[in-house]
N, C-alpha and C positions, 0 to 999 in steps of 0.2 A: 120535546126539543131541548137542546140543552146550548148556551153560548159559547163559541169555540175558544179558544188557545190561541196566539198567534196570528190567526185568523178573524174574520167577523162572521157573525150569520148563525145560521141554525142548521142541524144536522141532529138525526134520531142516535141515540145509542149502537144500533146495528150498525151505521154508516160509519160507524168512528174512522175506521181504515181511511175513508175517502179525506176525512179530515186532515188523519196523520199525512195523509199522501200529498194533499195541497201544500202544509207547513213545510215539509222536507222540499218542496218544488221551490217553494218564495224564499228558503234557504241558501237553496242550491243556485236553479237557472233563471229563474220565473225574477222580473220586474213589478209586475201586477196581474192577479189571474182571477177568474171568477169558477167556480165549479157546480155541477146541481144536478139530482140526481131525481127523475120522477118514478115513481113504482103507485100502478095500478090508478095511473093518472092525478097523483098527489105527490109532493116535494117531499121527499127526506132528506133531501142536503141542499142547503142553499147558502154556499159558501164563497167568500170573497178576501181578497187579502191583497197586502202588497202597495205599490205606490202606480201612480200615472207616469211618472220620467225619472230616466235614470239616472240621475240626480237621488232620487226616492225623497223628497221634499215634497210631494200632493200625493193624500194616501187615494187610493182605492177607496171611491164609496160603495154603497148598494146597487145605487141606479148608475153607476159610470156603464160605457157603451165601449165598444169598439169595432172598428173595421174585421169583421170575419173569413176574407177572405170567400175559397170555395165552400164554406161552411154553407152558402147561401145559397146552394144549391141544393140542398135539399128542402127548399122551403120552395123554389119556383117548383122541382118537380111535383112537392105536394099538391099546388096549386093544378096542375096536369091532373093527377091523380082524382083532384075534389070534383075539375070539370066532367071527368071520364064517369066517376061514378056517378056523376048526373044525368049523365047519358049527353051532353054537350057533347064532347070529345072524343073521339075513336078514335083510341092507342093505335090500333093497323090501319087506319084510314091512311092514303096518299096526304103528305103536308100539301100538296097544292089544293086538296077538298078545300080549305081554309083559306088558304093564304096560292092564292093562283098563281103568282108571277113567281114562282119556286121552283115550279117547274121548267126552267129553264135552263138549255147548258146538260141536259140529259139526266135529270133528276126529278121527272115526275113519279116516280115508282118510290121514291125517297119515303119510308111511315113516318108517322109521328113516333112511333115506337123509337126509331133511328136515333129519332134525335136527342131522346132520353139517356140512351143507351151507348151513346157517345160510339157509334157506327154508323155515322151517316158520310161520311168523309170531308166535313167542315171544319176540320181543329184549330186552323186560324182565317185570316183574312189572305188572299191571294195578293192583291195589290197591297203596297203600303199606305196607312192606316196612322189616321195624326190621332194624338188623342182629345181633339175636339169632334175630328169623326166619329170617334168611340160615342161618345156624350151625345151626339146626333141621334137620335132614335132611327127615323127614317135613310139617314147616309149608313149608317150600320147594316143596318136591316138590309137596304135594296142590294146593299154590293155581296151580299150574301144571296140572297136570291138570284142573283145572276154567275153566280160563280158553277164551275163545274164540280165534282165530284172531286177531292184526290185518289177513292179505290173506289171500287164498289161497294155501293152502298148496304150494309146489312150482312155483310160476310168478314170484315177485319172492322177492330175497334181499335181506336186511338184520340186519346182523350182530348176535348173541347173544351180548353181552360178557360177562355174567356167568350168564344162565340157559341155555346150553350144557352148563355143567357136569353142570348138576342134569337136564338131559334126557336125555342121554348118559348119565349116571352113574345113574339112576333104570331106563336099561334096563338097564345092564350088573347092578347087582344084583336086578333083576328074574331075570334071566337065572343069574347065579350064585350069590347067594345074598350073595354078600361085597359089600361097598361099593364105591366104585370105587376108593379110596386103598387098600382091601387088597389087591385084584384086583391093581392095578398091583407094589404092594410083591411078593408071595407068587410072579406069573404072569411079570413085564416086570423088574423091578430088582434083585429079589433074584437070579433066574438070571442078570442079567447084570453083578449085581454092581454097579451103577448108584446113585452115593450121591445120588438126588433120591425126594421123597416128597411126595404129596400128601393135607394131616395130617400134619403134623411131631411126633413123638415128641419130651417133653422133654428125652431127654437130648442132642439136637443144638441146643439152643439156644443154648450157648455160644459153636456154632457162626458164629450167623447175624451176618451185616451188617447192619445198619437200613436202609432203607429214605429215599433221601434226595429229600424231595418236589419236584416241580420249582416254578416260580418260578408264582405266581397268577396266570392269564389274566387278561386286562385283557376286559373287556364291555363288547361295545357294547349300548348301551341302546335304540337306532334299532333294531338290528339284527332281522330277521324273526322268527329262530330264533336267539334267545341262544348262544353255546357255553357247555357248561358239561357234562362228559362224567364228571359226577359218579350221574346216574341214580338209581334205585330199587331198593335202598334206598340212601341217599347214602355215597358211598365215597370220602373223603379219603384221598389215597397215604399219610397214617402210619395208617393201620387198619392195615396190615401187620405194623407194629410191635408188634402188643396181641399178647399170648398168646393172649386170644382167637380171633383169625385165624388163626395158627398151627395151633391146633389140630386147630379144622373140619376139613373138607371141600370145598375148594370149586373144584371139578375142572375149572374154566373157568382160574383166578385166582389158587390161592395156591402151588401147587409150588414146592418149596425146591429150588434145584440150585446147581450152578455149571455153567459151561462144561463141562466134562470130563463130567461125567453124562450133563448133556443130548445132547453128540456123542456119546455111547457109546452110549445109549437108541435116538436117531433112525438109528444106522449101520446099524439091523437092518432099518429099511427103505432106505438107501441099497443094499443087498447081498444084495440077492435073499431076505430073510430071515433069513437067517445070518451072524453074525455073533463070532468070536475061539471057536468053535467051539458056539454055544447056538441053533439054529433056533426061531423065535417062530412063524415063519408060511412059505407060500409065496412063489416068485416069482408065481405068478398072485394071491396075498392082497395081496401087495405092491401090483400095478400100481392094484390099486382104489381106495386112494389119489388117484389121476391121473383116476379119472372126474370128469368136470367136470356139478355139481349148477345153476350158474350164470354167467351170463356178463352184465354188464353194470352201470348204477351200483347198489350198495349203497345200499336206503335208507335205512339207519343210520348209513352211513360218509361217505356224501354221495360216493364217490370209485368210479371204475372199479375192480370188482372180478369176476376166474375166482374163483369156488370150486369144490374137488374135493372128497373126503369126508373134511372134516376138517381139510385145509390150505386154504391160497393156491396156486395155481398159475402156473407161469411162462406170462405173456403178451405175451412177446417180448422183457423186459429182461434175461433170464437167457440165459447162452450154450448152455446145452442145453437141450433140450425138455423130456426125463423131470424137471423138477425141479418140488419143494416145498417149504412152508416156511411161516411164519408167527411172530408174534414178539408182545412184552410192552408194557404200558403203561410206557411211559420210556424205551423204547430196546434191548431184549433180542431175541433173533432167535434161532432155527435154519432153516438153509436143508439141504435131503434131496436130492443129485442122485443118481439114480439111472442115470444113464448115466456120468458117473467115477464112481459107487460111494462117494461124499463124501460126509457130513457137517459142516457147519460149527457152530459157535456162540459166542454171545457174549453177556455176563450180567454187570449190573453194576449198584452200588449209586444210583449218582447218577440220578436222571429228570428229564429235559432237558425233552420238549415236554410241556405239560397237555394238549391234543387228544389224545394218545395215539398216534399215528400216527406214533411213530417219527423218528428224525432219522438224522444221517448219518454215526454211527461204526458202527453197524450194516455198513453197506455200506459203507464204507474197507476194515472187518476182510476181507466176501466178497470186492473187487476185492482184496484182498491173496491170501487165497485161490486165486481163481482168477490171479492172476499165477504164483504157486506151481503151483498144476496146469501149465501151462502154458510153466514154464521147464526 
């Protein structure tokens, strides 16, 4: 390992690229980013640079956190995944086997599969939705169990920005009894030693970055369908910033990580399960992951979207097949390839696009990446 440039941290010689790729980002767009890169369940880049506020007066330490946004969603679906290959959880069971009062409103046929798979036809809350109800465990949950369907359920996909969490997370402690921020802590991070959490303890606050909003969509007023990807109940990117947020649960949306956690967390499915010596799950629990729930445009996202159980799935712009991945409101990503056995991520304070959809230091970092694999 060798000490970066510009940057801090450690990175192998092969990885150099990811290095370059970080420095030209904390040049360019980036305020403070963290990056890391795991192969065959061991770190060759674990890099971090830049400052906590835009100001750039508090640099970027090791252990700094931040709000990851949907990043954190693939940490609750692992959680699904860990219970299934236990044999706990049945991906095609009915969610009412679990959680009974779900079935209401003509959604007992609804799988758990559904709800991985962002085809269950829940994408937000029906009623309006304070953001102390959010925070509600139980007001969240029920008004969701009793809501109807928007399609049919398991034939159109449209993505569950924020009530994912709470579907997902409503079976998981249906199922075990614990929340899904405990499950994950006790089951997934603490055995792997992984410093991300969903529900932040306050003694990691000191830790955290703020949250820096990106710049106000401009509206068009003509426009059919206004953009404005604020939803039900309304979530300005500084809600992150409240202790209140923090604290929740909110298993779609608020996961505290940095780079290093999140590659460390996802490596256990880049690697057949196993990973720096803690098996979570199977190579056969693994692949399930890769079943694909959907194929076609997202009616939420408005954009061509594979879904598999839990992730995005590569549809041809990824160099290997077996890969997944999924990423945060403002630009945060982990990408899972399962045939190099990789993990990547990237996590940082500043949020570039309002639509949500990500921009393109995300993907500098993986063609950095993948040039590294590759040299």
């Amino acid at each position: 390992m060798v000490e970066t440039s510009g940057t801090s941290g450690t990175c192998t010689d092969q990885f150099a690229p990811v290095r370059a790729a970080l420095a030209a980002s904390l040049d360019d767009k980036d305020v403070g980013a963290s990056v890391a890169v795991y192969l065959d369940g061991e770190p060759v880049v674990d890099l971090w640079g830049g400052h906590l506020d835009e100001a750039r007066t508090v640099p970027w330490e090791r252990d700094t956190l931040t709000n990851t946004w949907s990043t954190t969603k693939t940490m609750t679906a692992l959680c699904a995944l860990v219970l299934a290959d236990r044999g706990e959880l049945d991906l095609d069971a009915p969610v009412a086997r679990y959680w009974p009062e779900f079935a209401a409103n003509g959604k007992e046929d609804v799988r758990v599969r559904h709800l991985l798979g962002h085809t269950a036809g829940l994408p937000t809350w029906d009623e309006p939705l304070t953001l102390d109800d959010l925070y509600d465990w139980p007001t969240a949950t029920s008004r969701l169990a009793a809501q109807a369907p928007a399609w049919k359920p398991g034939v159109e996909g449209g993505y569950h920005a924020v009530t994912y969490g709470h579907l997902v997370g409503e079976v998981i402690r249906r199922v075990t009894g614990r929340t899904p921020g405990v499950f994950f802590a006790e089951e997934i991070a603490g055995p792997l030693g992984a410093d991300f959490h969903i529900g932040l303890p306050a003694e990691h606050d000191h830790r955290v970055t703020p949250v820096i909003p990106p710049p106000e969509p401009v509206l068009d007023p003509n426009a059919a369908r206004p953009s404005d990807r604020r939803g039900n109940p309304p979530l300005p990117p500084a809600t992150a910033n409240t202790e209140a947020w923090r604290r929740a649960e909110i298993p779609a949306a608020n996961g505290h990580g940095n780079a290093r956690s999140v590659a460390a967390v996802q490596s256990v499915l880049a690697c057949g399960g196993t990973a720096r010596g803690v098996r979570l799950l199977s190579e056969a629990g693994c692949e399930r992951a890769l079943e694909e729930q959907f194929l076609g445009t997202d009616g939420i996202l408005g954009v061509p979207m594979r879904w598999g159980m839990g992730y995005g799935l590569n549809s041809g712009q990824l160099p290997n097949p077996r890969t997944c991945f999924w990423g945060g409101w403002g630009g945060s990503m982990v990408l899972v390839d399962m045939d190099a056995r990789m993990s990547v991520a990237y996590v940082m304070n500043r949020m570039l696009n309002p639509e949500g959809l990500g921009d393109d230091r995300a993907f500098m970092i993986l063609a950095a990446a993948y040039e590294g694999l590759s040299g």
